[in-house]
N, C-alpha and C positions, 0 to 999 in steps of 0.2 A: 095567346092573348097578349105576352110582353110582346112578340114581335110588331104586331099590329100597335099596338100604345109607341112601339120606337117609329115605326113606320110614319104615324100619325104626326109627331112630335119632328120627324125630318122634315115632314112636308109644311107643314106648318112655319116652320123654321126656316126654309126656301122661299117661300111666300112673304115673308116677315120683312126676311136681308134688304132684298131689294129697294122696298119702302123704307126702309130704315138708311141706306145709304142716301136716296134718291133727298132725302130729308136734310141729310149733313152736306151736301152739295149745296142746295136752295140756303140750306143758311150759315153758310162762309161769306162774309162780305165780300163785294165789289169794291176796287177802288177804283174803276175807268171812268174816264169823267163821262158825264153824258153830252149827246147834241140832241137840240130838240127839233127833231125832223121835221114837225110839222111849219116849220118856219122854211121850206124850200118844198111843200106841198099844195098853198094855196095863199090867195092875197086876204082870205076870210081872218089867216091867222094875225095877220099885222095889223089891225083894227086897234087903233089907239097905241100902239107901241111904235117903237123904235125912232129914230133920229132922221128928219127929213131935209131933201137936197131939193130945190126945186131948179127947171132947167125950161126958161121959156125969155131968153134974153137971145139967141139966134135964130132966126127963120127956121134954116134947113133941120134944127135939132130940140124939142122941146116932150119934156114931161115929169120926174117927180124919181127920187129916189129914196131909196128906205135903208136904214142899218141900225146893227145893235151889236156892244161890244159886250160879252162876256166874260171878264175877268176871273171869278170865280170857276168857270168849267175850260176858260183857256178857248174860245170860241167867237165867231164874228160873222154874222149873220146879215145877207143884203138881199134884197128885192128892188127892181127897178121895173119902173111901167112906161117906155118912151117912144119915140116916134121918127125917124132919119128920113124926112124926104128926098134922101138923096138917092136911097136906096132906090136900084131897077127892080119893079116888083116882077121880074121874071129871071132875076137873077137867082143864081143856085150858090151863091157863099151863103156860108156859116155865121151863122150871129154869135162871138166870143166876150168875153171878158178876162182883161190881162190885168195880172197883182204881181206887185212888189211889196214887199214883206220885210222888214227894216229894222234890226237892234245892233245893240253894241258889237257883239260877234259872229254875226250871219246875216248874210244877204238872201233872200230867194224870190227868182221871177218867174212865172208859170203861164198861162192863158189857159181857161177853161171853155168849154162850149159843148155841144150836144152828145157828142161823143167823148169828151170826157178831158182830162187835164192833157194839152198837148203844149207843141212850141218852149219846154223845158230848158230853159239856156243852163241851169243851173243842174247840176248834177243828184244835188238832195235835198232838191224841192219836194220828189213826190215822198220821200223818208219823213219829210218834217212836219206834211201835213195829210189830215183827212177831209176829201173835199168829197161835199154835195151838192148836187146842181141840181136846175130843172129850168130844161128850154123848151117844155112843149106849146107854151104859149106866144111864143119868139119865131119870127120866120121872115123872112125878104118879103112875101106876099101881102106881107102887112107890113111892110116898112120899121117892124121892128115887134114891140106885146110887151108880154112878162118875163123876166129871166129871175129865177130864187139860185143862191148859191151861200154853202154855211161851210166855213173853214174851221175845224181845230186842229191848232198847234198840238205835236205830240213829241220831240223834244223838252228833253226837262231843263237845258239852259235856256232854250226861247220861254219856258214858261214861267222862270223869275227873270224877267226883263222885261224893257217899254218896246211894244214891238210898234212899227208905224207900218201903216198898211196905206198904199194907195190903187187907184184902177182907173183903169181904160177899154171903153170899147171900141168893138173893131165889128169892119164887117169885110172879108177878103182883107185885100191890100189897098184897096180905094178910099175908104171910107173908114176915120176914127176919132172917135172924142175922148176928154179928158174928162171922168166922171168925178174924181175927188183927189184931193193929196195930204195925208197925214191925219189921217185918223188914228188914235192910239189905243191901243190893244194893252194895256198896261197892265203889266204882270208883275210891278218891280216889286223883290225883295230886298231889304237891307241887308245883305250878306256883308261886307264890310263892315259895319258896325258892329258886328260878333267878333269878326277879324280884330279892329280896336280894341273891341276888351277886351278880349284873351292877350293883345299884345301890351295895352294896360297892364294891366295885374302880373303878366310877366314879368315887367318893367318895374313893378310895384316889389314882386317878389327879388328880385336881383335885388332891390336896392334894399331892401330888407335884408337879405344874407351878405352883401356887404357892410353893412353897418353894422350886424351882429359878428364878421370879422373884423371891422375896425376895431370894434368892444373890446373883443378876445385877444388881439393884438397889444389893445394899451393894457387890456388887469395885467397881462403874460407881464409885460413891460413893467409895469410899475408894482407887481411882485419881486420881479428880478433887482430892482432898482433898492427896494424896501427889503429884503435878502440883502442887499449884499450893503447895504446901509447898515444893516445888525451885525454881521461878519467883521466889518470893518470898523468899529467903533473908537470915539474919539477918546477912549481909555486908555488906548495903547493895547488891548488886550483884543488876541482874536482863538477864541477856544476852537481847537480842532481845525483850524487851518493854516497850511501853510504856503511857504511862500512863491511855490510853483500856483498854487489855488490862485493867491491874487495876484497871480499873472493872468492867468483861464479867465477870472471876472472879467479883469477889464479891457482884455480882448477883445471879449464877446459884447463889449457894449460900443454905442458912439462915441466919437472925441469928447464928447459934452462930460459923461458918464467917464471916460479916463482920466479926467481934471479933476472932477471930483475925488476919483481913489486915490490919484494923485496925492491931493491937498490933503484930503485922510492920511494918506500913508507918509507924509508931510510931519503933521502933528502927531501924528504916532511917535515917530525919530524924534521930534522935537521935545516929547513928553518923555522919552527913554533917556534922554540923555543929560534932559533934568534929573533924574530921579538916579542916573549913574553919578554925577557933580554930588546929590546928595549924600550918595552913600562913599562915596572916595571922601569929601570931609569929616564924614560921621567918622572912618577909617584914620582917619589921622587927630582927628579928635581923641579917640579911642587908645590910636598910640602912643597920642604924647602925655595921656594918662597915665601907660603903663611903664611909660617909661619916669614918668612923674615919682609916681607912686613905690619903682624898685628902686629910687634912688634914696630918700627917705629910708625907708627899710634896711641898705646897705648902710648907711650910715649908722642906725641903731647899732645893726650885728658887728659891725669895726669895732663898736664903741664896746659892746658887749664883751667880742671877741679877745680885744684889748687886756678891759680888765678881767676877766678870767686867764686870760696868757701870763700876765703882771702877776696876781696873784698865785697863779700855778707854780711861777718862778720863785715866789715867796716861799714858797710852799718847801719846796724841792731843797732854795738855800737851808731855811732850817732846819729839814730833814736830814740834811748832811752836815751838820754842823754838831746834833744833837746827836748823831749816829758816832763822829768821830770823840764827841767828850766822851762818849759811853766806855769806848774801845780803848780811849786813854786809861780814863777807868779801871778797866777792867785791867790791864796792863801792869 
């Protein structure tokens, strides 16, 4: 019984896949532009549409042309219904129509007819487009009919571009007219202008990070300037530097900025050597104090010295005086 239920459930399964992929195919988007065929299958479909050419100003050539420019699908749709009495209606050429296909970066000339794009001067005409014809209504026996023919551009730089399209018919080598010139096909994108701004805003950006380096240049600057302004002060005092140091500063700065430590270093000497004047006065001030002040003093102790000597003398005469009456005395 399990084999049968696996059995069942394989087949089942086989059955399923298929419509299940068949599903995810049908709904992946397209993005090939379309052409609408029906506009190179009958003159029913042109019934109020497209842009008309009338041609009844030469005898031997007259009747009526039709066209429509598709921008949106990249496509250029013509029907013409005319008449050539020139034409030998027992002649066996070809009824053609010959394009030139015209932008900024490509040329292409082709001629189309019943058999299909021929007369190619151009190497990558048939690469650059898709063409559709229909001459079954066009023949020599009739001096001319209906020809439908719908071009889309399949190059992706002819399709952001003004493409100019013109035609000529032909019939053999005897017989051709000029049916239009300059019809636009206009596919322009502004791609430049993206180009602009991105180059903008680049320009915007440089000037931005230079001037956020000029910034960083001048605070650097005028730290260093303000540094060494403290270092260097008009006190005469420079804590913890010396005088290899303010050589290094003012090095490293402009002439402007060597004037300045200069003149600093100027009034620094000018202030030291005040303040040495002061102190070599105070110095001699001091001395001639002291030597003020011992002389006074000697004097006293002379005077002192004096009368204790004077009296010591005193002392000593009647010492010996009173010493020798004793000894007489005692004698």
């Amino acid at each position: 019984m399990k084999s049968k239920m696996e059995r069942f459930r394989a087949g089942l399964f086989g059955k399923i896949t298929p419509f299940i992929i068949f599903l995810l195919i049908i709904s992946v988007p397209v993005s090939a532009f379309a052409v609408n065929t029906d506009l190179v299958e009958d003159e029913l479909y042109w019934i109020n549409k497209g842009n008309i050419i009338q041609y009844n100003k030469d005898d031997y050539f007259e009747g009526f042309l039709k066209y429509i420019t598709d921008e949106d699908e990249g496509c250029f749709y013509l029907f013409i219904r005319f008449t050539d009495h020139r034409i030998d209606v027992d002649c066996k050429e070809n009824i053609a129509l010959g394009f030139t296909v015209k932008n900024e970066e490509n040329t292409y000339s082709f001629q189309v007819d019943k058999d299909g794009v021929i007369n190619s001067p151009s190497k990558n005409s048939l690469d650059a487009f898709d063409v559709y014809y229909n001459f079954n209504e066009a023949s020599c026996k009739k001096q001319g009919g209906g020809v439908y023919v719908a071009l889309k551009l399949k190059n992706a730089d002819d399709r952001r571009l003004n493409n100019s399209i013109s035609c000529e018919y032909y019939c053999g080598l005897s017989w051709n007219y000029n049916l239009f010139d300059g019809i636009n096909l206009d596919m322009y994108v502004p791609v430049t202008a993206k180009a602009s701004t991105q180059k903008t805003e680049k320009k915007t950006t440089t000037e931005k990070e230079t001037t956020k380096k000029k910034t960083t240049v001048k605070s650097k600057t005028e730290k260093a300037v303000k540094e060494s302004s403290t270092k260097f002060s008009g006190t005469g005092k420079s804590y913890g530097t010396s005088r290899n140091e303010t050589t290094k500063y003012s090095g490293s700065q402009d002439y402007t900025k060597e004037k300045e430590f200069e003149s600093v270093n100027a009034e620094d000497a000018a202030e030291s050597n005040i303040i040495n004047e002061s102190h070599e006065e105070y110095k001699a001030e001091s001395t001639a104090a002291v030597k003020q002040g011992m002389s006074q003093q000697s004097k006293l102790l002379l005077i002192i010295f004096g009368v204790l000597f004077t009296v010591g003398v005193i002392c000593v005469i009647i010492g010996s005086a009173n010493g020798n009456k004793k000894k007489k005395e005692n004698e």
